[in-house]
N, C-alpha and C positions, 0 to 999 in steps of 0.2 A: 729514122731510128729513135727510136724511146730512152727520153733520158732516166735513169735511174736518181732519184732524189735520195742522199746520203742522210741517215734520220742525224740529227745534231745532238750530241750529248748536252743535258743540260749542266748550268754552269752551276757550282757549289756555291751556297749562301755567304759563308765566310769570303769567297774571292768575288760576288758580287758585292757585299759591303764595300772592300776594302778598296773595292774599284770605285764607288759612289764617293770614299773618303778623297781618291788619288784625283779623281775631278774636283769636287769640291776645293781641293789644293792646290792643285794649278789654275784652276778659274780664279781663286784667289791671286796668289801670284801675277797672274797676267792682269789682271784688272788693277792691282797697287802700282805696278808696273804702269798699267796706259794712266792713272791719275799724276803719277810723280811728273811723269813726262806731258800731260795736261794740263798739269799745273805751272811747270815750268815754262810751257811757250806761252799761259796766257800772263804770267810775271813779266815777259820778254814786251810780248806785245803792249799791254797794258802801261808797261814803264815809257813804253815810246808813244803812247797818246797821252801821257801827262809828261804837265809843263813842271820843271821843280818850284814852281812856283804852289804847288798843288801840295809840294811836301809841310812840314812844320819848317816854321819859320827859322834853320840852324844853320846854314850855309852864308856868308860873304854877300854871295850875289842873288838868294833872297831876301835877304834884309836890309840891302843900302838903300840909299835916297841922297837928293842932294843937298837935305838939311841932316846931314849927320846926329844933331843932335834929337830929334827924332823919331831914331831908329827901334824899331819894337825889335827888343832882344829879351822880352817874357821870358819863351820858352829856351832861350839859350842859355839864361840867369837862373832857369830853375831848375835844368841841366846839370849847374853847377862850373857855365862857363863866362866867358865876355868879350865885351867888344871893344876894340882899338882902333881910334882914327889916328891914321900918318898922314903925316906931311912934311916931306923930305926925307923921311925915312926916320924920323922921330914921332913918339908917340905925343898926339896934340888932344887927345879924348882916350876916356876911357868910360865905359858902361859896364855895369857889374862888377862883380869881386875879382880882381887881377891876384893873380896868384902870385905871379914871378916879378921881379925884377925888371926886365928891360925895358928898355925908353926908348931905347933907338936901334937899327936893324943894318948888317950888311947888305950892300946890291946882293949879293950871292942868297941872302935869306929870305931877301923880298920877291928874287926872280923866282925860287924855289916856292913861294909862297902861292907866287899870281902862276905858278905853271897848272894848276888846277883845283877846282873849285872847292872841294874837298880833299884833303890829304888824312890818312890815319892809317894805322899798323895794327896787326890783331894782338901787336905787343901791347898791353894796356898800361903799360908803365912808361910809354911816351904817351907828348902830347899833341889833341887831335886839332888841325887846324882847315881853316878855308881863310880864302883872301882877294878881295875884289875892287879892280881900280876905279874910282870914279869921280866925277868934276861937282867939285860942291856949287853952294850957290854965289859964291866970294867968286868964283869963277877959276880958285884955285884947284889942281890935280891930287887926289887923297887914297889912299887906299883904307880899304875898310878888312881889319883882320880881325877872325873869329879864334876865338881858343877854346878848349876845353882840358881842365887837366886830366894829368894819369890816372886810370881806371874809372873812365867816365863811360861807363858801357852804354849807356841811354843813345851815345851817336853813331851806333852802329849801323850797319845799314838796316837792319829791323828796325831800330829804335827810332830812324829817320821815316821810315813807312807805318809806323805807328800815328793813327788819330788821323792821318792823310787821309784823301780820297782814296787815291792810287790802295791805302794800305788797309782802307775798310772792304773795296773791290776786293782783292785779293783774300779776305778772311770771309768775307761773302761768298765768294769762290769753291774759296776751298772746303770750308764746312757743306756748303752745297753736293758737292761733289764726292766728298768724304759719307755725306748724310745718304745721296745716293748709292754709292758703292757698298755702305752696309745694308741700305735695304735690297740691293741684289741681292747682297751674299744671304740675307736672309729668304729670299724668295727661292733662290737655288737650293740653298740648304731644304726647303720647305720640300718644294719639287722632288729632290732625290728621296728624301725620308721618304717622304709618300710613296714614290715607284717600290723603294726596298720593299718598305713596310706593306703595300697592297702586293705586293709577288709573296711575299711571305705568309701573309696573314690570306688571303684567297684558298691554298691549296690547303692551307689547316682546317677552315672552314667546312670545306667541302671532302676533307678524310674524316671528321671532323661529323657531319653528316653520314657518312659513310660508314662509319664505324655505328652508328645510333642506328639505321634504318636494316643493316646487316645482324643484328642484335635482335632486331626484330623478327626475325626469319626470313626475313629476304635476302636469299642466298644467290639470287640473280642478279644484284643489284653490283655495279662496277663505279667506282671511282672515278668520273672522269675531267680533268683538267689539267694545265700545264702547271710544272712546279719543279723546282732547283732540285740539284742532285740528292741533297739527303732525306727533302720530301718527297720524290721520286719513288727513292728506294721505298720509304712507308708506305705510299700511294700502293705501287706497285706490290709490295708483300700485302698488302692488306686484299688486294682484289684477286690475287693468289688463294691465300688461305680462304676469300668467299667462292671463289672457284673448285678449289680442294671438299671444301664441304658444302657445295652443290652436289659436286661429284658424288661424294659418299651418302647425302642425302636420296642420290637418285637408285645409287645401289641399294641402299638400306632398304627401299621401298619394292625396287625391282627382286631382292630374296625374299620379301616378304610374302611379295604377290608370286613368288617361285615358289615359294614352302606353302602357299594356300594351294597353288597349283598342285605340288606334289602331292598334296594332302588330300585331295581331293582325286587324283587319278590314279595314287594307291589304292584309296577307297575303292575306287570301280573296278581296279582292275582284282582286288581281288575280293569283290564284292559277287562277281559273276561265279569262277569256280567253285566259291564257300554258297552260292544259292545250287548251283548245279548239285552239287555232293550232296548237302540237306535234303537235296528233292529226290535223287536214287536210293540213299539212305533211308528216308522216312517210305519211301515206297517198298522196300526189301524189309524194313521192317515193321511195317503194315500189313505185310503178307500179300501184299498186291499182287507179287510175282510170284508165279508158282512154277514156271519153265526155268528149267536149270541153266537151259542156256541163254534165254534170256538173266538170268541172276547172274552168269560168268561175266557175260557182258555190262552190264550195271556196274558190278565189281572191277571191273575192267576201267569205266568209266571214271568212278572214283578214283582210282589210282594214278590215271592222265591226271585229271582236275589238281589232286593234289599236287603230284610233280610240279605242275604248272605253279601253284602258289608258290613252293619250295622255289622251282626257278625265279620268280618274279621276290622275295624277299634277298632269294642270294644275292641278285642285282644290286638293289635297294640296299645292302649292306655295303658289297662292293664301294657303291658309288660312295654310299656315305664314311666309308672309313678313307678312300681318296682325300675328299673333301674336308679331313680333321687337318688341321692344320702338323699335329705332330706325327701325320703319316711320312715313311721314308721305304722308298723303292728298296730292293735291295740287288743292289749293283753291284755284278760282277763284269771282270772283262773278259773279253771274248771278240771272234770273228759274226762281225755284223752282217757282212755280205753273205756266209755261209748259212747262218740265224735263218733270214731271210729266206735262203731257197729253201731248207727245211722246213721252214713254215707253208711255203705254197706248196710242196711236194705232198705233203700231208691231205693235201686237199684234191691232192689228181684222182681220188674215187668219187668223188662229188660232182667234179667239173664232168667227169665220163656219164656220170650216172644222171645229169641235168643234160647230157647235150651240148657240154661249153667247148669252146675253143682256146685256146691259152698260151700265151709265148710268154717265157722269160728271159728277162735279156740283164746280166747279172754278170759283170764282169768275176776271173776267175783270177783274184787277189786279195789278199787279209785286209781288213779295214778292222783296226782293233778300236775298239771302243766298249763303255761301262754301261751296261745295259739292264734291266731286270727281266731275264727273260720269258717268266710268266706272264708279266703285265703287259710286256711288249708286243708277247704272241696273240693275247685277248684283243688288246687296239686292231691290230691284223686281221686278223679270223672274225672280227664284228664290221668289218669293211667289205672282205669278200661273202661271209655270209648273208648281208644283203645285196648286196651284187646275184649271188645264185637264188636268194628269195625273190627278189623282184622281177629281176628279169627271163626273159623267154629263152627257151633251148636255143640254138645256135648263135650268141651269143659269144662274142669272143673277150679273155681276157687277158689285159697286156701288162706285164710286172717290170719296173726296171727301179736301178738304185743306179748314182750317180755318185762320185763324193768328189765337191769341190775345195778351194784353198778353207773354206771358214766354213762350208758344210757339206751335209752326208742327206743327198736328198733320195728317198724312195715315193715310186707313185704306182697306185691299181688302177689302171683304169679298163672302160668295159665301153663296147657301142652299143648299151640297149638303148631301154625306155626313155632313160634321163630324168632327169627332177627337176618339177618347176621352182618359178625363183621363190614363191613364195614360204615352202619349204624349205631350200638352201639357204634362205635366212636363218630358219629355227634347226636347224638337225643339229645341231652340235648342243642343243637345251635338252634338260631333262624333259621325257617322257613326249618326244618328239616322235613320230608313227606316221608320216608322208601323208598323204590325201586321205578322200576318205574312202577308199577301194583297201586302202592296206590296214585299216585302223583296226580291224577283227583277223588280224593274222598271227595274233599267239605270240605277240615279241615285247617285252617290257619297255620300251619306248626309252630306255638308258641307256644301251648300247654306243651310240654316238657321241654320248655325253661324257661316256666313261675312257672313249677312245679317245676323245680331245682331252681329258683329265691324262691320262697316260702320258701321251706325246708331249705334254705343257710340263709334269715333274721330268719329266727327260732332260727339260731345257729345251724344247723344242716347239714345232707351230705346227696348223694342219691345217691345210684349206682346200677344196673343192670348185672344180669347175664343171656346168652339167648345163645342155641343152637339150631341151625336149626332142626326141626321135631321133638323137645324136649320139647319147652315152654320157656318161658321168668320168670324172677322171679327182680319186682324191690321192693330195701332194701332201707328202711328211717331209716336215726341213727339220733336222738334228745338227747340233752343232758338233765341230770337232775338238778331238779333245786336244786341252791345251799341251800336253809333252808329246802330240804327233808333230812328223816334221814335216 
């Protein structure tokens, strides 16, 4: 089974932007997202492959020794803090600027002291302490206690990873990481403009082109490429209107090459009667003729010939006041179906007098509808009278009208000769006359032109089916009128 592929509307330029913005914004997000959390396990990690010995010298139990009194407390003094050796729980040293008072300490302040290495509160209006026991070189037992006073923000836990290894890795790091996540975001950014910008800029291009080479007279020339809905639409209108006036270019060319035709085969046709007449004329008065009955006959002759013009201009006007655009039928209503048989009963001296055979089959009920009845008799009567011109005595011809829900169809059809295709192409053009057996038969060659002009201001179509040594069969389709029920 054959899949049918559903064609895909393209997407509107504005909802593809804002789609490239809505990526662009979560790729963000998700990437600030995976660095925070990057950052933070390699902070984790990294803290556990440093020794705090790797930090600045501010803690207790980096900075003792068993000679107290050369303890490097630089950066704890330049902090703004100091250092206290006990012993017995009384202060017996002191480094750097002591801020407070005491001298000596409860168990409860010492134990609280040595319970861990750094103590501080993000209150900065206490003070930050660490405290570490250790055996000097007297071989007495000391603790060594770090202070810092209130609002010493330097000992914070940043302020402690500051200048450290641990704290150069991690700003190493993270500017790393920071440096690359903006050159994605720039790369991405880069990427999407691009796709917008070349889906946009493409299909301009090439309307763009399109519009210059259509300008040129290349009325054949189509637009072709993909592009967002609202170049679409321009795309699309623009290979429309080069299509529209294709179109009208080919018609403009095709009445052209119509009006030389016509112009040309007026010319001839009534080029022969106006030489015929000249020539009986100039011979009657010449005196050529001197038999009366041949001069009755002459005179005779002239008089055909002219008819003949008279018929072939009445045509020619016919056809050309159809053809004005501000011609209007004049429609009356009336019974179509009855119209109809009146029209072919008219003709049953014809059919008798040719030898034709004829069935009408016409149902017997009102079909009311707006018709012109002169014009519509002429369409008719130029149907059947080539019908009895072309074809042979016994001949049958078969009439029926039919009216369905949306139309009212009538058809002549006949079993003669039939018409080849190459003609059933043209018969419905001016000065169209069959093969060349029929071309000297005396018929102005608009009859069928003028018939399919009728049926067309009807509202209606007319078309033709015909196989050689089969008969010919032409179908009138009228619409119905719209207050039938």
């Amino acid at each position: 089974m054959k899949t049918i592929k559903r064609k895909r509307k393209p997407k509107s330029i504005y909802i593809k932007i804002m789609l490239g913005y809505f990526i662009f914004g979560v790729v963000t997000i998700v990437l600030l997202f995976t660095l925070i959390i990057a950052l933070a396990f390699f902070t984790l990690f990294s803290a556990r492959r440093h020794d705090e010995n790797d930090f600045p010298k501010s803690t207790a139990k980096a900075i003792v020794c068993s000679d107290y009194k050369k303890i490097d407390s630089t950066y704890i003094e330049k902090s703004g803090g100091w250092v206290e050796i006990l012993k017995d729980n009384k202060v017996v040293f002191v480094k750097g600027d002591k801020k407070d008072n005491i001298n000596e300490y409860t168990e409860e302040q010492l134990i609280n002291y040595t319970s861990t290495d750094l103590k501080s509160s993000f209150d900065f209006n206490r003070v930050i302490y660490s405290a570490a026991a250790f055996k000097g070189q007297d071989g007495n037992n000391y603790i060594c206690l770090v202070k810092f006073p209130p609002k010493s923000g330097d000992m914070t836990f940043g302020g402690q990873l500051s200048g450290s290894p641990l704290g150069k890795e991690i700003e190493m790091f993270t500017t790393s990481i920071f440096s690359g996540a903006a050159l994605i975001l720039l790369i991405i950014m880069f990427i999407l403009s691009k796709i917008v910008a070349k889906q946009i800029s493409n299909p301009i291009k090439h309307i763009v082109k399109g519009i210059q080479t259509i300008s040129t007279g290349e009325y054949d020339y189509r637009i072709k490429c993909k592009a967002d809905s609202e170049l679409a639409m321009i795309r699309d209108a623009l290979n429309d209107m080069s299509k529209r006036i294709q179109e009208a270019e080919a018609q403009k060319k095709l009445a052209e090459e119509s009006k030389r035709m016509i112009i040309a085969d007026i010319s001839h046709d009534l080029k022969t009667p106006i030489t015929s007449i000249q020539g009986y004329a100039r011979a009657l008065n010449d005196g050529l003729v001197v038999d009366e009955e041949k001069k009755k006959k002459y005179l005779n002759y002239i008089y055909e010939k002219s008819n003949r013009m008279n018929y072939l201009i009445d045509e020619l006007f016919t056809f050309s006041k159809m053809d004005a655009p501000s011609y209007k039928l004049n429609l009356i209503e009336g019974d179509l179906a009855n119209f109809f048989r009146e029209s072919i009963i008219g003709f049953i001296p014809d059919f008798e007098k040719c030898n034709f055979n004829y069935n009408v089959d016409v149902r017997e009920e009102y079909i009311k509808y707006s018709f012109d009845r002169d014009e519509l008799y002429r369409a008719i009567s130029n149907i059947i009278i080539n019908a009895l011109k072309y074809n042979s005595p016994g001949t049958s011809l078969n009439f029926f009208l039919i009216k369905e829900e949306n139309k009212i169809t009538m058809s002549i059809e006949d079993d003669g000769i039939g018409i080849s295709e190459e003609v059933r192409k043209t018969i419905f053009n001016e000065f169209t006359r069959g093969d060349s057996a029929r071309r000297s038969d005396g018929g102005s060659g608009l009859g069928m032109a003028i018939t399919k002009k009728v049926i067309e201001l009807h509202g209606g179509n007319i078309g033709i089916e015909s196989e050689i040594g089969k008969g010919t069969k032409f179908i009138i389709n009228l619409p119905t009128m719209d207050d039938e029920s």
